[in-house]
C-alpha positions as MATLAB code, in Angstrom:
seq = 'XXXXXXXXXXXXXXXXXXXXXXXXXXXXXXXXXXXXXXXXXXXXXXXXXXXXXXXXXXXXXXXXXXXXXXXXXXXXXXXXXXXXXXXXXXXXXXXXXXXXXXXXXXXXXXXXXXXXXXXXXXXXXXXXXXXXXXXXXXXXXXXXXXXXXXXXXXXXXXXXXXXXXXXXXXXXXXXXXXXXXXXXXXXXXXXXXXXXXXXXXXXXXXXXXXXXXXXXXXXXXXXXXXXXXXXXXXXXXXXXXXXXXXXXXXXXXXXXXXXXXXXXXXXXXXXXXXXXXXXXXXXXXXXXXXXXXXXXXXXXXXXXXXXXXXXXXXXXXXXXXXXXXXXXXXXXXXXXXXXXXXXXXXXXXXXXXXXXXXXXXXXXXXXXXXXXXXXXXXXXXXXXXXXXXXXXXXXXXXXXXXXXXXXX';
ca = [
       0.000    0.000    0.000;
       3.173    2.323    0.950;
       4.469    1.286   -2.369;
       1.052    2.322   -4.631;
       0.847    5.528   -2.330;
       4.331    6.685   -3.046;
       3.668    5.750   -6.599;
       0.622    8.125   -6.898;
       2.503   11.245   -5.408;
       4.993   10.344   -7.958;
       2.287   10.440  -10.666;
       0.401   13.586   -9.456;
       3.871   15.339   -9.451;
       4.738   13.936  -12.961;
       1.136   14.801  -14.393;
       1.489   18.319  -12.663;
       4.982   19.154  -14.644;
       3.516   18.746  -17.695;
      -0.252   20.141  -17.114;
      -1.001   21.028  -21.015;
       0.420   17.836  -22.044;
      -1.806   15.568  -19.199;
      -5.076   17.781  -20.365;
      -4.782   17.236  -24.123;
      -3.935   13.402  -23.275;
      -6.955   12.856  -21.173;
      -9.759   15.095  -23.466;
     -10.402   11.643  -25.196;
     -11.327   10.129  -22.103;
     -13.036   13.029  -20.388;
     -15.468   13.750  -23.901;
     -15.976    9.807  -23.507;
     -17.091    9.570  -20.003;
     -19.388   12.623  -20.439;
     -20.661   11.296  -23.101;
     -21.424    7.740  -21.208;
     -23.209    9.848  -18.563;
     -25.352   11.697  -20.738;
     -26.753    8.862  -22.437;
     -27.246    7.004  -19.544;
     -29.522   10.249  -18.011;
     -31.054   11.217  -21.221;
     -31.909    7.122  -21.515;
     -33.796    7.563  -17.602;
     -35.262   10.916  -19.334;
     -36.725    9.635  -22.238;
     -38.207    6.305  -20.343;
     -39.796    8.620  -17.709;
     -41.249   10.911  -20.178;
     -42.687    7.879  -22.707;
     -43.977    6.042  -18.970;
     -45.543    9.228  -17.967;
     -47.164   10.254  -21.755;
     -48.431    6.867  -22.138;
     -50.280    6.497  -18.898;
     -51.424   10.147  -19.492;
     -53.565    8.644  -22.227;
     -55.310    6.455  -19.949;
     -55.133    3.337  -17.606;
     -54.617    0.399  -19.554;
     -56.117    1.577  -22.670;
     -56.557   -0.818  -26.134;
     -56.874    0.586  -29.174;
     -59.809   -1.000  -31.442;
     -59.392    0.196  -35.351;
     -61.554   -1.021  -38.430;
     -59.355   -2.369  -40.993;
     -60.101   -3.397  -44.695;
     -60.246   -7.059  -45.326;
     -59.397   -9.223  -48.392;
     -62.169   -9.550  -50.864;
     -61.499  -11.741  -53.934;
     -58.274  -11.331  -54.169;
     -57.803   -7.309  -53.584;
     -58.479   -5.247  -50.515;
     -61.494   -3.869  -49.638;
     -62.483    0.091  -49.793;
     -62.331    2.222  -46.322;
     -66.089    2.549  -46.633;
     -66.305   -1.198  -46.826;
     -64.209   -1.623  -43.715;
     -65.757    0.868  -41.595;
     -67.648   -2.058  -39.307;
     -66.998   -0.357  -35.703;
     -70.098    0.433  -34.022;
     -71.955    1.698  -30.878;
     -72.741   -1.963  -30.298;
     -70.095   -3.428  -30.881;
     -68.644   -1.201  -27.509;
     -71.493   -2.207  -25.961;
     -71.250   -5.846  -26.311;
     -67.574   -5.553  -25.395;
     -68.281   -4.088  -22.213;
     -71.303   -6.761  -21.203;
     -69.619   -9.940  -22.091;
     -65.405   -9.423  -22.334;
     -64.602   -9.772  -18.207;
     -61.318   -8.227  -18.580;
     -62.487   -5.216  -19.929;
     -64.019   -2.562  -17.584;
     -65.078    0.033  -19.491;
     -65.390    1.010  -23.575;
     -65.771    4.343  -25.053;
     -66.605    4.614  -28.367;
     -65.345    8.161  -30.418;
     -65.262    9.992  -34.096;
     -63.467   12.582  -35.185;
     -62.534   15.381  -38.116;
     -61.147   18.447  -38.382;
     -62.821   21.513  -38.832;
     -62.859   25.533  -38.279;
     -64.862   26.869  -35.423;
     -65.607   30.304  -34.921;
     -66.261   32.064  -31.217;
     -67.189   36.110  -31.687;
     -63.949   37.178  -33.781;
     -61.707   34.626  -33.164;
     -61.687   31.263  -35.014;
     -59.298   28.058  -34.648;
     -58.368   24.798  -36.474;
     -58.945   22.135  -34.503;
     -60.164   18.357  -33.454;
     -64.225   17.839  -33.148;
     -65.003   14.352  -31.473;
     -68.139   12.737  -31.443;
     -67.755   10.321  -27.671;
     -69.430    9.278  -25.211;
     -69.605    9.898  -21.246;
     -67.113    6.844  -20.657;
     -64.460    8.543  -22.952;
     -63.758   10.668  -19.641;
     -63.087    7.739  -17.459;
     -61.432    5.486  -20.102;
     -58.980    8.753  -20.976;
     -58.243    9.353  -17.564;
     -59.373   13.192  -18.165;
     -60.432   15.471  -15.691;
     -62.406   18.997  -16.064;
     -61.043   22.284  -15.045;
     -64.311   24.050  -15.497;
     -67.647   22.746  -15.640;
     -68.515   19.276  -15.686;
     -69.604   16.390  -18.275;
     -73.208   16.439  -20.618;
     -75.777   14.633  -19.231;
     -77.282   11.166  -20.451;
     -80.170   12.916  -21.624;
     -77.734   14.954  -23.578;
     -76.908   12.090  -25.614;
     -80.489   11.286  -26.190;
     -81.581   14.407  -27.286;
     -78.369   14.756  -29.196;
     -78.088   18.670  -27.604;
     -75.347   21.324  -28.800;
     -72.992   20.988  -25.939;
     -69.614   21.102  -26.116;
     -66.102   20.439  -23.758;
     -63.057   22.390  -24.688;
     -59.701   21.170  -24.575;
     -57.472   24.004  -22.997;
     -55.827   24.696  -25.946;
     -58.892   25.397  -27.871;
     -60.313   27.754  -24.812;
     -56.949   29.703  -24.813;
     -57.266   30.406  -28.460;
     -60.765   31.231  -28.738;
     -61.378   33.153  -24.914;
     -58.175   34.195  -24.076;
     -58.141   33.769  -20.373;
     -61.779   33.483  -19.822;
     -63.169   29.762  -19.337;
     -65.494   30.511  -22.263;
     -68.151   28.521  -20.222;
     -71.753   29.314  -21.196;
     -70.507   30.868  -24.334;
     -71.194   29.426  -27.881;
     -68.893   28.181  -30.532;
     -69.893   27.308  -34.262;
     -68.755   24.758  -35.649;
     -69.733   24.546  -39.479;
     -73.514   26.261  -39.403;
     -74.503   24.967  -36.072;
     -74.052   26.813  -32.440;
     -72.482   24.877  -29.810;
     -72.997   26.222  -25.939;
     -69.687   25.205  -23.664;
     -70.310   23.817  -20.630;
     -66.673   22.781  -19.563;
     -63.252   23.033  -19.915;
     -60.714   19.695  -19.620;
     -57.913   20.099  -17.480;
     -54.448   19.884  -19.045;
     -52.639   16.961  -20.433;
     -50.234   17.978  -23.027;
     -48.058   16.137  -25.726;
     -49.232   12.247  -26.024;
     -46.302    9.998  -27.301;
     -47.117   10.492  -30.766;
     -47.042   14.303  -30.966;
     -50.694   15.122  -30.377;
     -51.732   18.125  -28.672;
     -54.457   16.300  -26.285;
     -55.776   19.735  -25.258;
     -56.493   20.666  -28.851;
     -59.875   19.155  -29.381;
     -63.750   20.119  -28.919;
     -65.636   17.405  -27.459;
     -70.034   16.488  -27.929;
     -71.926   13.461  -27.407;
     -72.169   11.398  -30.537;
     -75.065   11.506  -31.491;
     -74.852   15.171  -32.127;
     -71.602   14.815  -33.578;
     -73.111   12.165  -35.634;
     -76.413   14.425  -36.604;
     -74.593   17.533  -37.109;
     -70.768   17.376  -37.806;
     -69.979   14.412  -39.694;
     -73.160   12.538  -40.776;
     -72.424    8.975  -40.747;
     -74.614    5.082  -40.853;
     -76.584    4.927  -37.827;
     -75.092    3.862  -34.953;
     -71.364    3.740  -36.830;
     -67.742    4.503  -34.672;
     -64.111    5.497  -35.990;
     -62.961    3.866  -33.020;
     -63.490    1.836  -29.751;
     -61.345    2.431  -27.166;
     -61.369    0.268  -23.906;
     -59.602   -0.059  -20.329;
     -58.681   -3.041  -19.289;
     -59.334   -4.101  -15.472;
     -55.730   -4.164  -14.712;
     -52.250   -4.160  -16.062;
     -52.145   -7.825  -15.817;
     -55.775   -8.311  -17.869;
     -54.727   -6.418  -20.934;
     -53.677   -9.404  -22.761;
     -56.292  -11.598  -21.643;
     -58.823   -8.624  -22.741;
     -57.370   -8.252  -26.464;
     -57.743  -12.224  -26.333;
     -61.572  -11.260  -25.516;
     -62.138   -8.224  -27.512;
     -60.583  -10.394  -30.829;
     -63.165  -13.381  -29.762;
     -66.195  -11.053  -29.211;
     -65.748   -8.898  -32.470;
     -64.658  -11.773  -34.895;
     -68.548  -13.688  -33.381;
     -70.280  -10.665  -33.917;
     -68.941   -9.598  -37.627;
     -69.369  -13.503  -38.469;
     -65.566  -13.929  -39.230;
     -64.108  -17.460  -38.712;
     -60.888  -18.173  -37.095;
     -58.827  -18.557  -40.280;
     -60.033  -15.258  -41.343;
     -58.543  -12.555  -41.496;
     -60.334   -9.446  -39.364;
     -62.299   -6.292  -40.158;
     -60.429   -5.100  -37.179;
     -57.059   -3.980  -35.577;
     -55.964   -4.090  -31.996;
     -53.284   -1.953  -30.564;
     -51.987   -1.762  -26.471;
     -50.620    0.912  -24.846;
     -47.504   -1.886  -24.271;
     -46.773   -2.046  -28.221;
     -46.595    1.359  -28.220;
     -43.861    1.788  -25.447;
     -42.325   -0.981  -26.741;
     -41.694    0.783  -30.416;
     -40.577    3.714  -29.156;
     -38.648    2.421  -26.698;
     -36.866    0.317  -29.694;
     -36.461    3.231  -31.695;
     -34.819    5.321  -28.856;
     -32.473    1.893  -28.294;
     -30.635    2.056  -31.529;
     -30.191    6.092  -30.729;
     -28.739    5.741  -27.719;
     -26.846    2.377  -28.680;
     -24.783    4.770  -31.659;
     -24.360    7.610  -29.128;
     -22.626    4.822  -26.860;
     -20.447    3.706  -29.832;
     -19.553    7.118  -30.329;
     -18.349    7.262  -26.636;
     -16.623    4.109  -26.979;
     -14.820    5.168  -29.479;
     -14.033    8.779  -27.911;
     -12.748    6.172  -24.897;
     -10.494    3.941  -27.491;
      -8.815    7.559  -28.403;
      -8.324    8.370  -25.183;
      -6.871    5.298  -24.002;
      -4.375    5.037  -26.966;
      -3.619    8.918  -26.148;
      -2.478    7.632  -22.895;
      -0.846    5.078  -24.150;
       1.423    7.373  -26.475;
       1.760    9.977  -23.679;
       3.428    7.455  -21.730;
       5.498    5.826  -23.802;
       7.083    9.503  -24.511;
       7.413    9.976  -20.743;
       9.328    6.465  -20.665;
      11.529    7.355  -22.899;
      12.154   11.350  -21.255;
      12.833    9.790  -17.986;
      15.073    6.591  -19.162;
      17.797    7.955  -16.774;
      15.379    8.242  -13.653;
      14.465    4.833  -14.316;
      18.538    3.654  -14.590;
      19.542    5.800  -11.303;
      16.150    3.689   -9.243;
      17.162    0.622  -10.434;
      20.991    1.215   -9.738;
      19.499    2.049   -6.060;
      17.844   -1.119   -5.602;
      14.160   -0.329   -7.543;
      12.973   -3.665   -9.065;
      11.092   -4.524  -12.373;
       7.470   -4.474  -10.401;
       8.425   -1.152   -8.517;
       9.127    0.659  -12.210;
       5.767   -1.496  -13.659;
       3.751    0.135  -10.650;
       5.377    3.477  -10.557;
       4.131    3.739  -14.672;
       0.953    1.944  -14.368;
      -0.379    4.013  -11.348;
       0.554    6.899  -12.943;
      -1.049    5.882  -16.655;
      -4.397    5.170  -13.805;
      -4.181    8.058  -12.773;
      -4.350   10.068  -15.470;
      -6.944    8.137  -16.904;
      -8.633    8.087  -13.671;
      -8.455   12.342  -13.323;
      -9.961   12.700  -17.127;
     -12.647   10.540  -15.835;
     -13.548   12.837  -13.013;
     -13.506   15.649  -14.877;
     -15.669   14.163  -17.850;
     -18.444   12.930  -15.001;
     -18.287   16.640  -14.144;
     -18.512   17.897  -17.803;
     -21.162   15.357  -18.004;
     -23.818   16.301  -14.952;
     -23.149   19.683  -15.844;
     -24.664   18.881  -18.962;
     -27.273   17.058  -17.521;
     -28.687   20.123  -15.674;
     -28.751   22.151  -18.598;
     -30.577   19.402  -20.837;
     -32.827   18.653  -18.177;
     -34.036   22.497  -17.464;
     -34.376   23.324  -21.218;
     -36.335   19.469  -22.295;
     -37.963   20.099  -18.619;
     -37.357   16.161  -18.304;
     -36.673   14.393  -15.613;
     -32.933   13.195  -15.999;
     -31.870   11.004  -13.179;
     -27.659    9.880  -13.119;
     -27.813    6.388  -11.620;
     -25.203    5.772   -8.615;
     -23.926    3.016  -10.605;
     -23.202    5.022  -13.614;
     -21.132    7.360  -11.742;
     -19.321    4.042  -10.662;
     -19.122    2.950  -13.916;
     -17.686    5.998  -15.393;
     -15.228    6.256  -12.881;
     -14.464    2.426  -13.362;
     -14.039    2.587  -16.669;
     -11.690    5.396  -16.691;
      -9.372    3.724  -14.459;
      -9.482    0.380  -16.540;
      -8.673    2.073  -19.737;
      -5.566    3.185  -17.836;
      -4.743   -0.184  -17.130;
      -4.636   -1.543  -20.405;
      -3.398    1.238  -22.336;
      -0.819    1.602  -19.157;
       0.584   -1.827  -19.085;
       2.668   -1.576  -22.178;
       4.791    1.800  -21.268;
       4.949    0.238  -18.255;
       5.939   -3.303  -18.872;
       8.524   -1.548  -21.331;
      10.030    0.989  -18.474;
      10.646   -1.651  -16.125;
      12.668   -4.337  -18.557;
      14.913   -1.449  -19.500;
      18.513   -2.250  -18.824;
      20.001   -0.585  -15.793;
      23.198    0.267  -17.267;
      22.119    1.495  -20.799;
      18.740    3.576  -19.283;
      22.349    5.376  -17.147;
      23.901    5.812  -20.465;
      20.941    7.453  -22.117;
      21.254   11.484  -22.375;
];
């Protein structure tokens, strides 16, 4: 221990003779481990953020889509395929046991106009369990009544980013919005969700019961859906419940098993999944890019210390003349190659939570720096000096006593 002590005062004082020299030889290793640490937060970021905009569309939630089928030989037209009904979200929610609730929606875009402002935006045609099923909450107001959706009234519920656009800070409730020829009276305002994970502004949308929507908006077969959405009871139902849904839909649009469906189910899991994937082989090329930053650095090591065998040849001749053997030269070189390596890591970990901070204030992400990252970075640092040390090292200490006193 005396010996690796005494070796690292002798490598501090070394690396402090030559400062330029020791910061240009380490910048491989310190861009490297920065660049190690980054990743590893922004990789934290990016899961918390998909985790937290996926369960911001709702608990659980499955994804029911009509799809065209294959009719002699070619595919069939949209209008053909367009089999997704009130019912159908009906039946799902009466018979499939994993499924607790189903909320049927349409949509289109359109222009609506409130006094002198106007706005582009989302009009949906849903029902009372889209609130529940979406996990949305209002701000202002509060939800149509079931007698609304009988009488197929001309209510609406704002998203916030509509209300902003069209009331300015007022909560626009009891005020009415066309939308194409038709008045609609507000009667509440969702609280905010923002971005979901594919880009969507979930506050930019109007909301009605469907059968106005249906009547009014974007007149449609009786009875006829975009899209069923539906919660599953529990994390650990939702495969179970797409079994169900699949069983259900293929009885009730007479489609046998070897058949292929009018329909399309997507979970909230396949959707993590892909973008998870996709942000995988990102952060998998930024890490080859630090690796390689690291190989750089390590080899810059390696050169700086085979120059500083051959400056100090002489040292190494008068310790051996005094009794220094082959391991006390080995260690002397490889603790100081470690700790070189070692200092560029430090500095890089600092480089790189200084860049975390900034990222995470300007994303507004949650970047966490795991404990055994820091480890890591600090491990890895010190093995590159290892193996880039051992050669300069191995070569200073089989130097011959008597020809390292010769050399000038």
């Amino acid at each position: 221990m005396r010996s690796i002590l005494a070796a690292v005062r002798l490598a501090l004082r070394a690396i402090l003779r030559s400062k330029l020299r020791a910061s240009l030889t380490v910048l491989g290793i310190l861009i490297g481990v920065a660049a190690v640490v980054v990743v590893v937060a922004l990789g934290t970021g990016v899961r918390n953020r998909i985790g937290g905009e996926i369960s911001s569309l709702g608990a659980n939630l499955i994804y029911i889509w009509p799809q065209a089928t294959q009719v002699s030989g070619a595919k069939g037209s949209a209008k053909d395929s367009g089999r997704l009904t009130e019912a159908d979200g009906m039946a799902l929610g009466k018979e499939a046991t994993s499924i607790a609730l189903v909320a049927p929606f349409s949509s289109t875009s359109m222009q609506v106009v409130a006094g002198d402002k106007n706005w582009a935006t989302s009009v949906m045609g849903v029902t009372r369990s889209y609130w529940e099923v979406r996990a949305f909450e209002f701000s202002k107001g509060q939800s149509w009544t079931e007698a609304d959706e009988q009488l197929k009234t001309k209510v609406i519920v704002l998203g916030d980013t509509v209300r902003e656009n069209l009331f300015g800070s007022g909560d626009g409730i009891g005020e009415y919005v066309r939308i194409g020829k038709y008045p609609f009276r507000v009667i509440a305002v969702l609280a905010k969700k923002g971005q979901s994970p594919f880009g969507e502004d979930q506050d930019d949308r109007i909301l009605m019961p469907m059968g106005s929507f249906r009547s009014r908006i974007l007149p449609t077969a009786p009875g006829r859906v975009q899209q069923l959405m539906a919660s599953a009871t529990d994390t650990l139902t939702v495969d179970r419940a797409v079994g169900q849904i699949e069983q259900i839909l293929r009885q009730r649009h007479h489609i046998g098993p070897d058949e292929e469906p009018d329909f399309v189910i997507r979970t909230q899991a396949e959707f993590r999944k892909s973008q998870e994937q996709i942000f995988d082989t990102l952060q998998a090329l930024l890490a080859s890019v630090a690796a390689v930053s690291l190989l750089v650095g390590g080899i810059g090591v390696m050169n700086i210390m085979l120059v500083s065998v051959t400056e100090r040849t002489r040292e190494i001749g008068i310790r051996m003349a005094i009794g220094a053997g082959e391991a006390d030269i080995m260690v002397q070189f490889l603790v100081e190659a470690v700790t070189l390596s070692v200092l560029g890591g430090v500095v890089g970990l600092a480089f790189g939570v200084a860049i975390i901070a900034v990222l995470s204030r300007a994303l507004e992400w949650s970047m966490e720096l795991p404990l055994q990252a820091v480890v890591a970075a600090v491990g890895t640092s010190g093995a590159i000096g290892i193996v880039f040390g051992f050669f300069p090292a191995r070569r200073a200490a089989r130097l011959d006593p008597i020809d390292a006193l010769r050399h000038e």
